[in-house]
N, C-alpha and C positions, 0 to 999 in steps of 0.2 A: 504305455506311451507310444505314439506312435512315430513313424521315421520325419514326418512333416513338424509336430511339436517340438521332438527331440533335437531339429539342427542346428540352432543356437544352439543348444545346451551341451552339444558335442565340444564345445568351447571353454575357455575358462575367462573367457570375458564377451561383452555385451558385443562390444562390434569387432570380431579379428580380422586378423592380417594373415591370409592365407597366400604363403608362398610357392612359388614352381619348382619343382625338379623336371628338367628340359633335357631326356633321356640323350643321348648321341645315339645315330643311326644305332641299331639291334643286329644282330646275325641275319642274314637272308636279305637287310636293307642295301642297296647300292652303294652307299658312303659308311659301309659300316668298315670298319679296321681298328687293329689293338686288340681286339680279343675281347672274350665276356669279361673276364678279370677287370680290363679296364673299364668297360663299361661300368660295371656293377659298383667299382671303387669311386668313381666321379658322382655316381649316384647319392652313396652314402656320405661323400665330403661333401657334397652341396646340402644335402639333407640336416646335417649336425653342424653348419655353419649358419643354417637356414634356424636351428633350434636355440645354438649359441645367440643369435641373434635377437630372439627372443620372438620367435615369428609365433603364431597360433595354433595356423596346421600347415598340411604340405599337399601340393596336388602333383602326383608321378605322370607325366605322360612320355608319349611315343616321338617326342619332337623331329629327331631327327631322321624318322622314319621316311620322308620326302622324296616321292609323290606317295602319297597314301592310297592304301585303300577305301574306297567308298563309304562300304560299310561293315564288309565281313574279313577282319582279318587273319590270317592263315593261323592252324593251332599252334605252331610254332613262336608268334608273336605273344599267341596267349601264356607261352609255356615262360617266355622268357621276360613280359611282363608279372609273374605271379610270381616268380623266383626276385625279382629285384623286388618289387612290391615287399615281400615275407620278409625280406633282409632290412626295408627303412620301417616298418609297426614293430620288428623287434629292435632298431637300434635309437628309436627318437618316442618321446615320451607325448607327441604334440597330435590332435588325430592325422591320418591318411587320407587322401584323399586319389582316386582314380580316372582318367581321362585316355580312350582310347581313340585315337587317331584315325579318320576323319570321323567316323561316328557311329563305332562296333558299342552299342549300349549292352546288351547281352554279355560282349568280353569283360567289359567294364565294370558289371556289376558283379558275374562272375570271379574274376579274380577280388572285389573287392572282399566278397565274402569268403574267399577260399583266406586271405591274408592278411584279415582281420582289419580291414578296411571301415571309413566309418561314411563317406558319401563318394558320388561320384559325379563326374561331369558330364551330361546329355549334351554335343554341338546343335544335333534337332531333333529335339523330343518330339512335338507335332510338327505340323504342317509339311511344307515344304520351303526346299531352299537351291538354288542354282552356285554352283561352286566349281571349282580346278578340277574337284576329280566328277564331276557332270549331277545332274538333279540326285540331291539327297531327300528320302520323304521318314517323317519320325516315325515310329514304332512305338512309340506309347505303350499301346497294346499289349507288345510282346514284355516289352520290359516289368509292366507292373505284373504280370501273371507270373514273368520268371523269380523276380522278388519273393513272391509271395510263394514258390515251389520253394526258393532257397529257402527259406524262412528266416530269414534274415531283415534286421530291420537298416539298412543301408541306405543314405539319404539320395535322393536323386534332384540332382540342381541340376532344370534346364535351360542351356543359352537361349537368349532371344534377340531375336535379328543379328545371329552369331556375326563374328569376324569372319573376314574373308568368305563371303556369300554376302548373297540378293536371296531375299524372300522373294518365294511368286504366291501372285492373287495378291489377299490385301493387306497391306502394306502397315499398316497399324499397329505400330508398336502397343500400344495399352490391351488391343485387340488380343496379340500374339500372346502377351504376357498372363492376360486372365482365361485365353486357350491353355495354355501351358500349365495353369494351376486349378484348371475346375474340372478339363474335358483329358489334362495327360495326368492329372492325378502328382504332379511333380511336386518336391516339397521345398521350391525356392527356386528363384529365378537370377539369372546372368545376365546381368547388361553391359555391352562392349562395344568397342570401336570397331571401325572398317578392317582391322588388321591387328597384327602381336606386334605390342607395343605402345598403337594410337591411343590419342585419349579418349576416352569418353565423352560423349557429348552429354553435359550434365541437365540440359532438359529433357533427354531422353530418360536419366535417371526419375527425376521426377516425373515423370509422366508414368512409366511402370509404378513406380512407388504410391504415385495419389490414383491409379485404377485398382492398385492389389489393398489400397489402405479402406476402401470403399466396402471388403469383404465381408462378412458375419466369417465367426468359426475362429481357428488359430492363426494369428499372426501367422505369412508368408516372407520370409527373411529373402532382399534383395541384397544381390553382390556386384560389384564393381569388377568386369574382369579383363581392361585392359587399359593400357596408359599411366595408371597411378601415380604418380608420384610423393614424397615428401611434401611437397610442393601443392597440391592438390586434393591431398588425401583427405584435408577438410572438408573441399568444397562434396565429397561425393558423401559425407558423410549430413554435410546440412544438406544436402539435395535428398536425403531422407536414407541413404544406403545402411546398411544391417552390417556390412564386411568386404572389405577388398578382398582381389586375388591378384598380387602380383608377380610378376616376373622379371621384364628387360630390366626396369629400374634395381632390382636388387642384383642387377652384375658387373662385372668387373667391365669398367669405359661403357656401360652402357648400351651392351652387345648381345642377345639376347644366349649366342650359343657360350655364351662364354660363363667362368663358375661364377659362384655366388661368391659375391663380398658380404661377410659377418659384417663389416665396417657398415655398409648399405642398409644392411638390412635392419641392424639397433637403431641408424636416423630415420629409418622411414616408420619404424616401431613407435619410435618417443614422438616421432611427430602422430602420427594416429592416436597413440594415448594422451597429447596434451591437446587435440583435435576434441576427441571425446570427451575431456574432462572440460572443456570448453563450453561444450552446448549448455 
């Protein structure tokens, strides 16, 4: 089976709810203070209130890392994202999921496979994108060869027309999105808002969804990955979406650095399942 077939079925249901763990700065970051310990503990209590909650899977990043790196971050990020990583696949039974800050795909896939990871987040898998930390260009390339050296079957979901970035050249979301799954080999595609948090703009959803629905071959699972709310989480799922990924909405006042509310996260759950159960 392969990592594209497999990424719904990483799941135990049809459309999930994949929630964030939104690291606080790491060792070596500017705003990093408290120690690993604390880090590592904040980790784990968002991750098991994120489970308690009844969330699907989980996606770890580097949030608080700010200003990131571009695209290759120091081994030291790598060390200390592989060590929290290894600590939430052995303490939550839901998959993992990986996202390195701004768009180290290599580290990403790497740690996924060193700590038993089950997909990871591309910001640009192809093309090109203009951003804070200056032109980002995708790597495809390297990423699906390094895959294939791990021998690892780890899903790669890449964003399109990521948050916070401008595409350059052409600007065509449906475009991007059937780049992203014919020519990056990618096995699911991100659609998001202008930033962490915004909503989605749900024509945009449909429009990746009725270009990728067009496909021969296996179904390409489309995710919703910012804005979500209870409130919403229907419409991205008529608008043809495969699974959320949320984050601000599932915290405490609505804040994106701040923990995760269990409270949040069961109504945004039961709304998604009675969304689902709906169609």
């Amino acid at each position: 089976m392969t990592a594209r077939t497999a990424t719904l079925e990483r799941f135990d249901v049809d459309r999930p709810v994949v929630g964030m763990v939104h690291l606080p700065a790491l060792p070596g970051a500017p705003n990093f203070e408290g120690g690993r310990d604390a880090v590592r503990s904040r980790a784990l209590d968002d991750a098991r209130r994120l489970e308690a909650g009844g969330i699907d899977g989980i996606i770890v990043e580097n949030f608080g890392d700010a200003p990131f790196y571009p695209e290759d971050v120091p081994t030291h990020v790598v060390a200390e994202l592989t060590a929290i990583a290894t600590a939430l696949t052995d303490a939550v039974d839901v998959p993992v999921g990986i996202n390195v800050l701004r768009n180290d795909a290599a580290a990403a896939l790497s740690i996924a496979a060193a700590a038993d990871a089950e997909f990871v987040r591309v910001n640009v898998h192809v093309g090109t994108a203009a951003t804070d930390q200056g032109v980002l260009e995708g790597r495809a390339h390297e990423t699906l060869r390094l895959r294939d050296r791990l021998e690892t079957d780890v899903a790669i979901l890449a964003d399109v027309h990521v948050k916070h970035a401008t595409p350059i050249g052409d600007s065509d979301i449906e475009r991007a999105a059937l780049e992203a799954i014919e020519r990056g080999n990618a096995d699911g595609v991100i659609v998001s808002g202008p930033g962490t948090g915004v909503e989605t703009a749900i024509t945009d959803v449909e429009r990746v969804n009725g270009a990728l629905s067009d496909r021969t071959g296996p179904a390409v699972p489309v995710f919703v990955g910012s804005g979500v709310t209870g409130d919403t989480v229907g419409d991205c799922f008529d608008a043809g979406a495969d699974g959320v990924i949320v984050g601000t909405a599932l915290k405490t006042d609505d804040v994106t650095t701040n923990p995760v509310s269990q409270a949040r996260v069961a109504d945004l759950v039961t709304a998604a399942r009675d969304a689902d159960s709906n169609d």
